[in-house]
N, C-alpha and C positions, 0 to 999 in steps of 0.2 A: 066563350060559351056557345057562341053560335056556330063554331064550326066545328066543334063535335056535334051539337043538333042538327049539322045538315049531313053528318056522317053517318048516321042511325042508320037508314036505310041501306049503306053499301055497308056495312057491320051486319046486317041482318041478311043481306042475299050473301056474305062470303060466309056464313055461321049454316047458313040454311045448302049453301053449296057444297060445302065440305061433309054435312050430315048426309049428303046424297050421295055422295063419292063416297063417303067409309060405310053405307048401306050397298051401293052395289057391291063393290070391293067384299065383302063380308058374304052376300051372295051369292058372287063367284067362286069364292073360297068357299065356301058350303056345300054348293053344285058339283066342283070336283071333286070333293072328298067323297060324295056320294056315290061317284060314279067309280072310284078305285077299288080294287078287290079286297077287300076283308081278309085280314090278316086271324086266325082265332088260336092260333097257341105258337109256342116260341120258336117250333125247329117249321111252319110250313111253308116259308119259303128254301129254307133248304134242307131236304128230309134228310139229305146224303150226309149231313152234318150231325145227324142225333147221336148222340152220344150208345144207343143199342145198336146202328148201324157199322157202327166204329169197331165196339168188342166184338163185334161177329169174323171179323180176321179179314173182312173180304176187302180185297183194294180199290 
């Protein structure tokens, strides 16, 4: 019993250290998604690809 009672506190700083890491981690991943271009409909990263591009005959 006592030496889980003396473990409490390294239990408590690795529980509190990992809430810190999967907060920044989480952060980070937030930060760059904000910072990537917005994608808002299906052909516009490749317009060349749309399907009215295609039937118009042109190569």
């Amino acid at each position: 019993m006592s030496a889980s009672r003396a473990l409490i506190p390294f239990r408590a700083a690795s529980v509190g250290l990992a809430m810190a890491v999967g907060v920044a981690a989480g952060g980070i991943a937030a930060a760059t998604t904000l910072t990537e271009p917005h994608r808002f409909d299906t052909f516009s990263t490749g317009a060349h690809l749309a399907p009215s591009t295609l039937l118009e005959g042109r190569g």
